[in-house]
Legacy VTK file of the C-alpha trace (Angstrom):
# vtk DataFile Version 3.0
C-alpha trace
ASCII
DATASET POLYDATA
POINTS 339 float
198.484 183.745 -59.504
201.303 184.003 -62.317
203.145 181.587 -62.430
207.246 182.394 -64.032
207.656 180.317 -67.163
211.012 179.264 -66.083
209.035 177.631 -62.939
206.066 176.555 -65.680
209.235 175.068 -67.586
211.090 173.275 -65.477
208.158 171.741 -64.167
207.161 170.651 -67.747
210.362 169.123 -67.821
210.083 166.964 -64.363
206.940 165.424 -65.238
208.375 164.608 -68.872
211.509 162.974 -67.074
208.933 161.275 -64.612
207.601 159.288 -67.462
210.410 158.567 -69.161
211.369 156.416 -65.771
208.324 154.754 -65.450
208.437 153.798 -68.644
211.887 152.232 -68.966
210.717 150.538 -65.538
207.595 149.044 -67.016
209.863 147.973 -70.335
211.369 145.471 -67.909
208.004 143.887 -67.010
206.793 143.749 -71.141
206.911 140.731 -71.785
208.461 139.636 -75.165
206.341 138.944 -78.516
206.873 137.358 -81.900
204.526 140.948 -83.414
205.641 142.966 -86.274
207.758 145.843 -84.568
207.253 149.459 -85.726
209.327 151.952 -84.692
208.588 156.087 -84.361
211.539 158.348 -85.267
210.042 161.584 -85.438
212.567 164.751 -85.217
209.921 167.525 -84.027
208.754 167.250 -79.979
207.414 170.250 -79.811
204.132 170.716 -78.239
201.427 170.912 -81.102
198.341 169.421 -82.359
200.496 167.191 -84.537
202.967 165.818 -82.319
199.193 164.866 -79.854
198.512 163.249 -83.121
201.385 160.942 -83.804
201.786 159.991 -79.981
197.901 158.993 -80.770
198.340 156.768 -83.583
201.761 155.090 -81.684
199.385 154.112 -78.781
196.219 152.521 -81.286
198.803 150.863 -82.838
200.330 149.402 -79.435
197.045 147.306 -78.790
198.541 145.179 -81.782
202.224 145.827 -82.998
205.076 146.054 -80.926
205.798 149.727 -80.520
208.993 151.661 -79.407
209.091 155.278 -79.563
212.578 157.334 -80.441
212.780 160.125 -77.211
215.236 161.437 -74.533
214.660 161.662 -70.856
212.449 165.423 -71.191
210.582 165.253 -74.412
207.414 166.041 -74.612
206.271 163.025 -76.054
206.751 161.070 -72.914
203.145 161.659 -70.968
201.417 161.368 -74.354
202.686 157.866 -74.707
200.719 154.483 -72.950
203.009 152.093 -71.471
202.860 149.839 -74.069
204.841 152.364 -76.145
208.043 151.356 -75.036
210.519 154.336 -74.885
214.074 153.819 -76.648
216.874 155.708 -78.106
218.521 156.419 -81.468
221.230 154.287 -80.720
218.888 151.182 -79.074
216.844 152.333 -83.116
220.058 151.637 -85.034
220.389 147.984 -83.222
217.047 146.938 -83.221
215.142 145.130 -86.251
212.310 146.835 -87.313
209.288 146.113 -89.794
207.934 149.658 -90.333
209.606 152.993 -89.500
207.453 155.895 -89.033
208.469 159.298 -89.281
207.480 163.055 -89.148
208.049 165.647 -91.926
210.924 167.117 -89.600
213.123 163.671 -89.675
215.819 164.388 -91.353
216.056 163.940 -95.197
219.350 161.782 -94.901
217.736 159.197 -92.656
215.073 158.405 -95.737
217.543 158.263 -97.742
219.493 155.561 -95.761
216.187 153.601 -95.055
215.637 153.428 -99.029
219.156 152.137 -99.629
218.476 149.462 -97.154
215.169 148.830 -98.364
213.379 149.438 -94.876
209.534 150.117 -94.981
208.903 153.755 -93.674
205.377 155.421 -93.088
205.705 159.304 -93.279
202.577 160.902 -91.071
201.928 164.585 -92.248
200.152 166.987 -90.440
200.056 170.215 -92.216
199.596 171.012 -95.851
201.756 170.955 -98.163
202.473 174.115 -100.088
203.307 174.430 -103.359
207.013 175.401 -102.519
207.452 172.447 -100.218
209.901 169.824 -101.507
208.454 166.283 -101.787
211.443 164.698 -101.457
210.674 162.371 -98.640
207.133 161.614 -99.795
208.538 160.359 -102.456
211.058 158.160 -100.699
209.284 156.960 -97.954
207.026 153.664 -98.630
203.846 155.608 -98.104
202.102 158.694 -96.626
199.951 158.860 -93.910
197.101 162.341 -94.649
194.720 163.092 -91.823
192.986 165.189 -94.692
192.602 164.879 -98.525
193.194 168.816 -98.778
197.211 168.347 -97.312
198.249 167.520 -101.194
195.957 169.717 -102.664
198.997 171.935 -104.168
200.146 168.699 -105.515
199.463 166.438 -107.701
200.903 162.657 -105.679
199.141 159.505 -107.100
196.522 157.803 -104.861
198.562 154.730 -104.238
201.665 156.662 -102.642
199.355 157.680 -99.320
196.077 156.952 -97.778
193.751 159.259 -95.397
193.111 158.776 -91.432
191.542 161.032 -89.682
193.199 161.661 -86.280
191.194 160.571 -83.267
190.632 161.636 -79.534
189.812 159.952 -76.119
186.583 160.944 -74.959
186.983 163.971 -73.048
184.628 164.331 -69.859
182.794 167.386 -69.404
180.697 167.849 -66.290
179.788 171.504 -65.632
177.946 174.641 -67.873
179.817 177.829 -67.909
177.941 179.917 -70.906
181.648 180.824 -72.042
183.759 180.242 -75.143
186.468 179.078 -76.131
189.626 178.837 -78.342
192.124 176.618 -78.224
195.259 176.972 -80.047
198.814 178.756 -80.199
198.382 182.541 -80.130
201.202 183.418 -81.608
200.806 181.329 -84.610
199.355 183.914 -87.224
197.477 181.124 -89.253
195.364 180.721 -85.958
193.471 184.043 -86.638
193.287 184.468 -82.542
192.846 187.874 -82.842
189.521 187.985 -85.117
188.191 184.785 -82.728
188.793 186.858 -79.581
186.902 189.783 -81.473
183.886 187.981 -82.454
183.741 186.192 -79.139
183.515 189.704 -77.108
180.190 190.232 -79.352
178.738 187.631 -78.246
175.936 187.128 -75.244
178.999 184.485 -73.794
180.021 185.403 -69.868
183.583 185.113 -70.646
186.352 183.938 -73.442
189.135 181.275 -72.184
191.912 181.872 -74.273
194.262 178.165 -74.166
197.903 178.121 -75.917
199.191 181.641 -74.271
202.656 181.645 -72.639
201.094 182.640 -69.476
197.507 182.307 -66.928
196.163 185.707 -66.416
193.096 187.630 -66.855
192.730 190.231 -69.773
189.508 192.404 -69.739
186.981 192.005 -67.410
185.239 189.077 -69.928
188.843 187.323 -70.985
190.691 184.627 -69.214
193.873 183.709 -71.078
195.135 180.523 -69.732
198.721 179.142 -70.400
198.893 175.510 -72.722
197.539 172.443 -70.412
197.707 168.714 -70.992
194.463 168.489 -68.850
192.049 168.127 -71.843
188.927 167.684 -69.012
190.289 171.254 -67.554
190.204 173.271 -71.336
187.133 171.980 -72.352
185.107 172.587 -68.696
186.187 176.219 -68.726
183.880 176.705 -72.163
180.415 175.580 -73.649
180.931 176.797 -77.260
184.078 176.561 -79.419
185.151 179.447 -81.692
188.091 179.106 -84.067
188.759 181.263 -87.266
191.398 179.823 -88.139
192.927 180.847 -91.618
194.396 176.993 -92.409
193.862 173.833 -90.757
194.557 170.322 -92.258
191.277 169.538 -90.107
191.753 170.566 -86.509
192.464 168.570 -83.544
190.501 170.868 -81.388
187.698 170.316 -83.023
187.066 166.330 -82.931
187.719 166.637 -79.439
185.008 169.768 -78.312
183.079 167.222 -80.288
183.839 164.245 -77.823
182.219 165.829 -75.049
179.810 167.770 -77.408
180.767 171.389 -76.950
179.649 173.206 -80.036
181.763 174.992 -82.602
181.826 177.661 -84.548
184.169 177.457 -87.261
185.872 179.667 -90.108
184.575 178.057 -93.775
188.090 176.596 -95.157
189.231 174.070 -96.664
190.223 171.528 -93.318
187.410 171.851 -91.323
184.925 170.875 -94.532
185.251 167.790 -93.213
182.901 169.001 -90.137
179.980 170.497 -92.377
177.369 167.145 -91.897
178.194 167.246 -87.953
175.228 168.395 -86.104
176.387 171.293 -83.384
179.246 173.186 -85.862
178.722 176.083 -87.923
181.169 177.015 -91.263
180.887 180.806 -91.265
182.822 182.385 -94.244
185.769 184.299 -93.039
185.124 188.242 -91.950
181.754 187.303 -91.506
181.139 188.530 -88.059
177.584 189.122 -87.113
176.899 184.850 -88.486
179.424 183.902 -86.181
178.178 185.706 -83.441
174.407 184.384 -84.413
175.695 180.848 -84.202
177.804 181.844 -80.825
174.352 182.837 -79.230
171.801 180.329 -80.304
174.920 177.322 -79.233
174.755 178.728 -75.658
171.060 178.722 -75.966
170.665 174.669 -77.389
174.428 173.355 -76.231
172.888 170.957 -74.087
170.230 170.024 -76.985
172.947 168.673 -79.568
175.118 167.155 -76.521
173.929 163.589 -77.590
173.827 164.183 -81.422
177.380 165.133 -81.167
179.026 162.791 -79.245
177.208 160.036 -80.986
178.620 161.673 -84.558
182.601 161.777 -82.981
182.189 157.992 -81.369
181.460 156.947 -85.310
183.954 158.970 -86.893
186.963 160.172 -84.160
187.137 157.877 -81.445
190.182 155.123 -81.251
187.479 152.487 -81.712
186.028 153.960 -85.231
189.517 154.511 -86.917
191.822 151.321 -85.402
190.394 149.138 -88.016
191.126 151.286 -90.803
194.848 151.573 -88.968
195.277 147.822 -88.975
194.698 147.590 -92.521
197.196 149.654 -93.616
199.959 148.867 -91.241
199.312 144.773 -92.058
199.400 145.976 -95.973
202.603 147.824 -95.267
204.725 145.218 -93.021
203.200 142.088 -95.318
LINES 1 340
339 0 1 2 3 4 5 6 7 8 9 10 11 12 13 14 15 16 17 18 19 20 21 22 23 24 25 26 27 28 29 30 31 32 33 34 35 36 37 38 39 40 41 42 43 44 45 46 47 48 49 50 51 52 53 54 55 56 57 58 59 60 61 62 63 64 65 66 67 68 69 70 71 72 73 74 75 76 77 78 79 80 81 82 83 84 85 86 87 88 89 90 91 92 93 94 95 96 97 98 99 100 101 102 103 104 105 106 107 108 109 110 111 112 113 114 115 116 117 118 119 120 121 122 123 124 125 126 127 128 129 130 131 132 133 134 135 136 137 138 139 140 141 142 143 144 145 146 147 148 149 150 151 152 153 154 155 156 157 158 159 160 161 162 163 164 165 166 167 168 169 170 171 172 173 174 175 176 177 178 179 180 181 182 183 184 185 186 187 188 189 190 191 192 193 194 195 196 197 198 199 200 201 202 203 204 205 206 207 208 209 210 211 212 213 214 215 216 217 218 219 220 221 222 223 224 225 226 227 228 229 230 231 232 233 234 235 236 237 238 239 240 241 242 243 244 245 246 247 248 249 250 251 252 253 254 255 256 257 258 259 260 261 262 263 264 265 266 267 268 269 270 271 272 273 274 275 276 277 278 279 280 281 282 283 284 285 286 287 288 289 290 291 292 293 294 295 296 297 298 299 300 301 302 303 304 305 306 307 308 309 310 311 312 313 314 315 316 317 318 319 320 321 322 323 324 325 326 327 328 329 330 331 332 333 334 335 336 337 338
């Protein structure tokens, strides 16, 4: 059944609200702490693979700082955040005294500007690349740069010592049934997703169906497509699918991809730049771009050895992408930063 996306909406919007209130109830019950407080003014809520991101790192670093978090009653950052993240406002921001600020590339440029002239520590976390026409203006005036990938400055030349590189990470996703589809995850109508050729290679394949997730609606295309409206149930996407396409024309490294990899769902990927990263992982494929008949090679034998590489795969993400592997690293920049 289709479902109106004012309806779709406006429930979005409850369940953020919801969260908000249970987390200004639970702030009452934190009880209070003598840690380093970090703060997360970020200016873009929207619902992407890098706002999952930054409500990520907030939470690892929640198991050891104390965290607020910068969002009104309905943003979408609200169910991504534990309840150690404690919810707060710009105004409650402006009061409080704060050891690190972190921020998105979509704060504004003024506010790095003000927390230079008052000498705050900030931590900018980018999650796209950088092109050669964007403006490094607040790289250059916040303390340091968070990269989840080497390639975001590669039209740049920044000096080592103004950023360092985390990969994101991803809770282990459960996966409990065998469908002999693919899938692609991502926003359709962003052009630099390369839907369309995923979709088209897909439909070659020996797969039973392609689910399609980041559409603005549920509904069924041909008799092999199932295009299925963006869901925050992570166990939901990745149970509808046993092999992961994406052709993707840019990635900084693809959150998608660490977390098939959690619950070791093959992928077959375009050969760029951001998902290099993946080319030791056992269960992914880099097929250069346009090259059809590989991808569909690598779609077909996946289905045929998914539950073969299962093990290999997990085993690879717990090591590399899980909270675990990467809070370390976390902890050792955030105590260099606030020191």
């Amino acid at each position: 059944m289709r479902i109106p996306w004012r309806v779709r909406d406006a429930s979005r919007l409850m369940i953020n609200f919801l969260y908000f209130v249970q987390n200004k109830i639970a702030r009452f019950f934190r009880a209070g702490s003598d840690r380093n407080r970090i703060v997360f003014s970020c200016d873009f809520h929207g619902i992407t693979g890098a706002t999952i991101a930054i409500a990520r790192i907030a939470n690892l670093l929640a198991t050891k700082y104390r965290v607020d978090f910068v969002a009104g009653p309905f943003s979408n950052f609200n169910p991504m955040l534990r309840k150690q993240v404690a919810i707060t406002s710009p105004e409650d921001m402006d009061k409080g005294r704060y050891d690190l600020y972190v921020c998105d590339g979509h704060t504004d440029l003024q506010f790095f500007y003000w927390l230079a002239e008052q000498n705050k520590k900030c931590l900018i976390s980018v999650h796209g690349i950088l092109r050669k026409e964007n403006n490094l203006e607040k790289v250059y005036l916040a303390t340091k740069s968070h990269l989840v990938s080497e390639i975001q400055f590669m039209h740049h030349e920044v000096e080592k010592s103004r950023y360092f590189v985390i990969p994101n990470y991803c809770e282990k996703i459960s996966k409990t049934s065998q469908t002999y589809n693919v899938g692609i995850v991502g926003r359709v109508d962003d052009l630099n997703k390369n839907v369309a050729e995923s979709l088209s290679i897909a439909k070659l394949s020996d797969a039973s169906e392609t689910h399609l997730w980041g559409g603005a609606e549920t509904r069924r295309g041909d008799s092999r497509v199932v295009y299925h409206a963006w869901s925050r149930d992570k166990n939901r996407v990745y149970n509808s699918f046993d092999v992961l396409i994406s052709m993707s024309k840019e990635e900084s490294m693809g959150l998608t991809v660490i977390e098939a990899m959690s619950c070791g769902i093959p992928c077959v990927l375009a050969d760029i730049p951001g998902f290099q990263i993946y080319k030791n992982c056992p269960g992914v494929a880099l097929v250069p771009m346009g090259n059809r008949d590989e991808a569909v090679k690598y779609i077909n034998r996946f289905l045929q050895t998914r539950s073969e590489l299962k093990a290999d795969m997990i085993e690879y993400w717990d090591r590399n992408y899980s909270e675990r592997a990467l809070a370390e690293m976390w902890f050792k920049e955030i105590e260099t930063l606030v020191s």
